[in-house]
Backbone as CSV, one residue per row, in Angstrom:
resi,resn,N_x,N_y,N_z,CA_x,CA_y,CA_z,C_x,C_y,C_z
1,UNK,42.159,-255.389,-15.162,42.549,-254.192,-15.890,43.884,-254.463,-16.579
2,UNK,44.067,-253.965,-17.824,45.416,-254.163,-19.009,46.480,-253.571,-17.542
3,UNK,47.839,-253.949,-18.238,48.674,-253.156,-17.937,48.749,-252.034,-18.595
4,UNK,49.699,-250.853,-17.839,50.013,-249.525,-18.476,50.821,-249.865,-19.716
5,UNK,50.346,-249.273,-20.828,51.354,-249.505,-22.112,52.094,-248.101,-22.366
6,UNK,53.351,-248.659,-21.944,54.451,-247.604,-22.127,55.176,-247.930,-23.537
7,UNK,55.488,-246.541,-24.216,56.671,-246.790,-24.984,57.912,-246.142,-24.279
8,UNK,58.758,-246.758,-24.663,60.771,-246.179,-24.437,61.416,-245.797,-25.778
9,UNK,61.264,-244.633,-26.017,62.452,-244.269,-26.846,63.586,-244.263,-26.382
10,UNK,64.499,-244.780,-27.218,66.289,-245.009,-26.888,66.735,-243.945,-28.364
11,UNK,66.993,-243.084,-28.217,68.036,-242.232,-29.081,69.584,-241.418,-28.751
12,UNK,70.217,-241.247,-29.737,71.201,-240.504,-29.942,72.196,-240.731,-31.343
13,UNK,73.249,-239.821,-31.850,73.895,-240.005,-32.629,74.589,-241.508,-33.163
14,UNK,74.741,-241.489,-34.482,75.534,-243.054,-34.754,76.820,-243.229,-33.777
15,UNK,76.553,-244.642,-33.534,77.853,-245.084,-32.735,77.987,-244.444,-31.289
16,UNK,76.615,-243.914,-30.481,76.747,-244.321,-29.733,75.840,-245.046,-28.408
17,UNK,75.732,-246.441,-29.096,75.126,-247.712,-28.078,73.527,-247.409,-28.091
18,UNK,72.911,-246.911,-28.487,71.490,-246.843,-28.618,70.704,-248.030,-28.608
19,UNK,71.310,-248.225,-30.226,70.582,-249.753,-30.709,70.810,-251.021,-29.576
20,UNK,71.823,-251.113,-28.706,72.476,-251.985,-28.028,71.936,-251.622,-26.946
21,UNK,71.798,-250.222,-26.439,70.907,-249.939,-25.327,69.117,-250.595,-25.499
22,UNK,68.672,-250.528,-26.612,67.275,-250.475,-26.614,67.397,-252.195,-26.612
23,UNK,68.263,-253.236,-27.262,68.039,-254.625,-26.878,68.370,-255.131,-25.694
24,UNK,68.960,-254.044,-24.764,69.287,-254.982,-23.726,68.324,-254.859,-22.345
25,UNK,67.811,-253.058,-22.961,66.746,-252.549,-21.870,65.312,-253.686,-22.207
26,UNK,64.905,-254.074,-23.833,63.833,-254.833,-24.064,64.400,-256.167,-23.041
27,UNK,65.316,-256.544,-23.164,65.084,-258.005,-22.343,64.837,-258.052,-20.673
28,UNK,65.509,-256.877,-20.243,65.122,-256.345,-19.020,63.822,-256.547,-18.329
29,UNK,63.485,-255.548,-19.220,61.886,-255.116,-19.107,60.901,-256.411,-19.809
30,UNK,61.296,-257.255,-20.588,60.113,-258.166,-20.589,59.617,-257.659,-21.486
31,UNK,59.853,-256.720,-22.568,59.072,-256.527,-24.267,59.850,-256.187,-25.415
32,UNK,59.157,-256.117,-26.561,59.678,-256.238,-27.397,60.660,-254.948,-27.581
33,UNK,61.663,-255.220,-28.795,62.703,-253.593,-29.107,61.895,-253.208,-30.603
34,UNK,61.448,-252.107,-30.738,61.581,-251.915,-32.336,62.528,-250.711,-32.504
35,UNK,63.421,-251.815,-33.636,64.569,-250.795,-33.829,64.061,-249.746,-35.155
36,UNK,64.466,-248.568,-34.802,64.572,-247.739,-36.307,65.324,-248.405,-37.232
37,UNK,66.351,-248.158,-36.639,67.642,-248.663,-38.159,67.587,-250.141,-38.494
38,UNK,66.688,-250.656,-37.476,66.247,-251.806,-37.312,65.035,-252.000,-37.835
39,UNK,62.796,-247.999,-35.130,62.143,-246.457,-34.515,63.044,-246.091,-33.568
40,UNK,64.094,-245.511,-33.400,64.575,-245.102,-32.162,63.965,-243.950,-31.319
41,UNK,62.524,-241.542,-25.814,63.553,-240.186,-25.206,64.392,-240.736,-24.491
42,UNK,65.055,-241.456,-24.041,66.796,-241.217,-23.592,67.408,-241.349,-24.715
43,UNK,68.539,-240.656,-24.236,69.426,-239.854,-25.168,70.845,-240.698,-24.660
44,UNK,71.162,-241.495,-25.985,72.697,-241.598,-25.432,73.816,-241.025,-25.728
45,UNK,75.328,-240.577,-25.162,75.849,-239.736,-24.953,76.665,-240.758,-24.941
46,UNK,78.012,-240.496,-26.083,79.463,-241.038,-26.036,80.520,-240.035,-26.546
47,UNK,81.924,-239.807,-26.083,82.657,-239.446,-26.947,82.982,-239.769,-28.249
48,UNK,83.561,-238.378,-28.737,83.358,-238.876,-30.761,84.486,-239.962,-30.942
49,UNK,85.620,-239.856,-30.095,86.762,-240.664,-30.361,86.208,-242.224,-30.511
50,UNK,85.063,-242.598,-29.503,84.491,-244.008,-29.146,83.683,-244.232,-30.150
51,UNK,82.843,-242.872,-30.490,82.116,-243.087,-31.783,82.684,-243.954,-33.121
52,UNK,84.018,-242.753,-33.543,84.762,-243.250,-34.645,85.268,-244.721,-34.431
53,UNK,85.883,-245.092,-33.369,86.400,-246.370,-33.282,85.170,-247.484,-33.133
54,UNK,83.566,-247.084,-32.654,83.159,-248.405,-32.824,82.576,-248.684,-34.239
55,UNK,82.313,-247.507,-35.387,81.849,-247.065,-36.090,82.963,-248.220,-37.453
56,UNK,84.094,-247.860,-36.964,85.070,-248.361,-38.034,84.888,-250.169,-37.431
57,UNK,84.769,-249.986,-36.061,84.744,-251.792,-36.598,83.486,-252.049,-37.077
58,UNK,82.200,-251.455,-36.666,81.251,-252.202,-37.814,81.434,-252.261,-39.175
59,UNK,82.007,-250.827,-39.768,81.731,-250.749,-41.116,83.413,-251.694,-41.300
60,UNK,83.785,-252.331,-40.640,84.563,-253.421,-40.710,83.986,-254.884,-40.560
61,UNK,83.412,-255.423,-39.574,83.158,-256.431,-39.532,81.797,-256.859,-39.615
62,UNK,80.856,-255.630,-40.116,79.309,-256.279,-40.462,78.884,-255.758,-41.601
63,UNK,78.473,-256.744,-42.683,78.320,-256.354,-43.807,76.936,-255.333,-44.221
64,UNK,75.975,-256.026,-43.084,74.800,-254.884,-42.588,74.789,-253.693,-42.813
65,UNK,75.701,-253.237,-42.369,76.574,-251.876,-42.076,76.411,-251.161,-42.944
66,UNK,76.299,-250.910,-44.048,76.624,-250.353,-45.022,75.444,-249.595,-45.356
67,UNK,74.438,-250.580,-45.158,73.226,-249.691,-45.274,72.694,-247.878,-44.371
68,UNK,73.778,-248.221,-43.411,73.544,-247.131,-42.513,74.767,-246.142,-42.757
69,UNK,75.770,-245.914,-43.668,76.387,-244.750,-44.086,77.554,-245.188,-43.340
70,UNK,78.250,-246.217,-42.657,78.929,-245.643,-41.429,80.756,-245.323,-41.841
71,UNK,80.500,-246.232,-43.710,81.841,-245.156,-44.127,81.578,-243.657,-44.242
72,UNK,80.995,-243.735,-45.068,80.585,-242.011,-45.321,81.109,-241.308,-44.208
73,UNK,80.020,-241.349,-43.055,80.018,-240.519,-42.201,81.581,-240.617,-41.343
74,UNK,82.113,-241.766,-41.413,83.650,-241.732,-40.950,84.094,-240.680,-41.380
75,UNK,84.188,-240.343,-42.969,84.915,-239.740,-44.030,84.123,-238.139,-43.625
76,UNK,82.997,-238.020,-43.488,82.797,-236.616,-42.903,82.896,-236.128,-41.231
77,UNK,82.953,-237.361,-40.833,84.185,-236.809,-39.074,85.653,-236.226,-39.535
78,UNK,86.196,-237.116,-40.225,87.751,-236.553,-40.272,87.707,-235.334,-41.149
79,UNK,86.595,-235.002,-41.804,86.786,-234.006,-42.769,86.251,-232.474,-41.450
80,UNK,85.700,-232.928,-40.905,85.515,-231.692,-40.420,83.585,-231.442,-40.520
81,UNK,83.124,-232.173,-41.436,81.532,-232.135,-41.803,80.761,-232.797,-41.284
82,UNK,80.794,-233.595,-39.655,80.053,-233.870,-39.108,80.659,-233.801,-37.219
83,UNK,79.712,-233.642,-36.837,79.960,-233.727,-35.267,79.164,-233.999,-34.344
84,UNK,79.364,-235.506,-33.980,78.141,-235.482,-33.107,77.450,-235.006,-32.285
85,UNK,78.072,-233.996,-31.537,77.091,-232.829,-30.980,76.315,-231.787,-31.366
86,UNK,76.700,-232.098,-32.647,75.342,-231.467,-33.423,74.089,-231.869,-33.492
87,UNK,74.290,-233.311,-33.218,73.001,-234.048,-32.847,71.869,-233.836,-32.438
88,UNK,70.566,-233.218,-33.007,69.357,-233.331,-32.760,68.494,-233.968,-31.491
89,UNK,68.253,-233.731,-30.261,67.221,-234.496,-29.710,65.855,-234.869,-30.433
90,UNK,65.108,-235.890,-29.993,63.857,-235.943,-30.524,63.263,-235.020,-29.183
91,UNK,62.730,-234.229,-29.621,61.263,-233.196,-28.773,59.850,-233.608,-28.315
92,UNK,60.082,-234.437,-27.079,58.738,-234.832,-26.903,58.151,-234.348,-25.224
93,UNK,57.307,-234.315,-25.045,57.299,-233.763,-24.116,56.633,-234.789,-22.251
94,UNK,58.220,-235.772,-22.375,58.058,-236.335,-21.703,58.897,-236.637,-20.974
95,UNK,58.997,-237.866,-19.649,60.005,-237.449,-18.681,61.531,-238.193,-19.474
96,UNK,62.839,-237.731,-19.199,64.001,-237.860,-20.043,65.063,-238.323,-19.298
97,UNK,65.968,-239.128,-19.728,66.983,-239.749,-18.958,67.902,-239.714,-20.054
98,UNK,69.137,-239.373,-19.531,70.438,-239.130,-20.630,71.352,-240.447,-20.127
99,UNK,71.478,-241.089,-20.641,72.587,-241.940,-20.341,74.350,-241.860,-21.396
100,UNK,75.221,-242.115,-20.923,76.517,-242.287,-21.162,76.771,-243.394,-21.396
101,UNK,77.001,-244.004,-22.407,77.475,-245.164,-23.118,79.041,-245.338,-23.547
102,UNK,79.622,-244.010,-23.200,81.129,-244.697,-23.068,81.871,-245.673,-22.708
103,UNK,81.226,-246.469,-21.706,81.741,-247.370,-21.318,80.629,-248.345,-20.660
104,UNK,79.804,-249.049,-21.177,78.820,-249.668,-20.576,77.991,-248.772,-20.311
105,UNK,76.823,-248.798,-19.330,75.954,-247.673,-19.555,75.883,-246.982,-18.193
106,UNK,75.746,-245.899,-18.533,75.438,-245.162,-17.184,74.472,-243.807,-17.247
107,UNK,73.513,-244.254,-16.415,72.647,-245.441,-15.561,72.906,-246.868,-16.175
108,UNK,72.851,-247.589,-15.360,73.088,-249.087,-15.689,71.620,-249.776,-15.979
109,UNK,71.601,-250.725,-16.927,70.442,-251.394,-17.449,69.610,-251.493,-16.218
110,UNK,69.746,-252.041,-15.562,68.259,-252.013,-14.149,68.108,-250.910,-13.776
111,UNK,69.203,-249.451,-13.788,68.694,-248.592,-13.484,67.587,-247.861,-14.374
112,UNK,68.080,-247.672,-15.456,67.350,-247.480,-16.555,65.541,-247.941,-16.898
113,UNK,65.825,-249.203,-16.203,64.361,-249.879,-16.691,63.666,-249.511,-14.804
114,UNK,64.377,-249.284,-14.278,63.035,-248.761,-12.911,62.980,-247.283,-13.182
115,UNK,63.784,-246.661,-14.264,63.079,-245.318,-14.358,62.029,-245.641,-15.441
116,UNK,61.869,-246.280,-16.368,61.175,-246.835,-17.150,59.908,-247.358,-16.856
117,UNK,59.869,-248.130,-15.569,58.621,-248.759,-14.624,57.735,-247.688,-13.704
118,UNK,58.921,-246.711,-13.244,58.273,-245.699,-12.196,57.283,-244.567,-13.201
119,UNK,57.615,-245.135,-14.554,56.694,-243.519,-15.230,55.292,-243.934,-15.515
């Protein structure tokens, strides 16, 4: 019999650790990542201060970058016209894990992927 084919959504606002969450949970787990910005339910959760500062070194040191707004949207944090807690969940109706990416992740990558295995 196949194995169970699960998908993992990894979402939340720019800048914070998503994309970095979803490559590190794929190597974990033994499959592939497909990135949106790269398809991005866990939800990651950072302060805006961490936001803005990792935000400015990409749209500093990766030329990539650009494609994804991340001056712009600098320029509408300080203005007052964006906030990441305005942030949208995706609505699906399945089981959900919020992680905190302020500082490495929490739940931590193995934790993450045995909630990932147990569903």
């Amino acid at each position: 019999m196949p194995a169970r084919q699960t998908l993992v959504v990894v979402s939340g606002p720019p800048g914070t650790g998503e994309t970095t969450l979803a490559r590190s949970l794929a190597l974990e787990l033994g499959c592939p990542a497909i990135i949106r910005d790269e398809i991005k339910q866990g939800r990651c959760v950072t302060p805006t201060l961490t936001i803005i500062e990792r935000m400015t070194e990409r749209a500093r040191s990766d030329r990539h970058r650009a494609a994804h707004g991340d001056r712009q949207l600098r320029t509408d944090i300080a203005a007052g016209a964006y906030s990441p807690e305005g942030f949208v969940d995706i609505s699906l109706d399945v089981p959900t894990l919020l992680v905190d990416t302020s500082d490495g992740y929490q739940s931590g990558t193995a934790e993450i992927a045995a909630f990932v295995r147990a569903r």
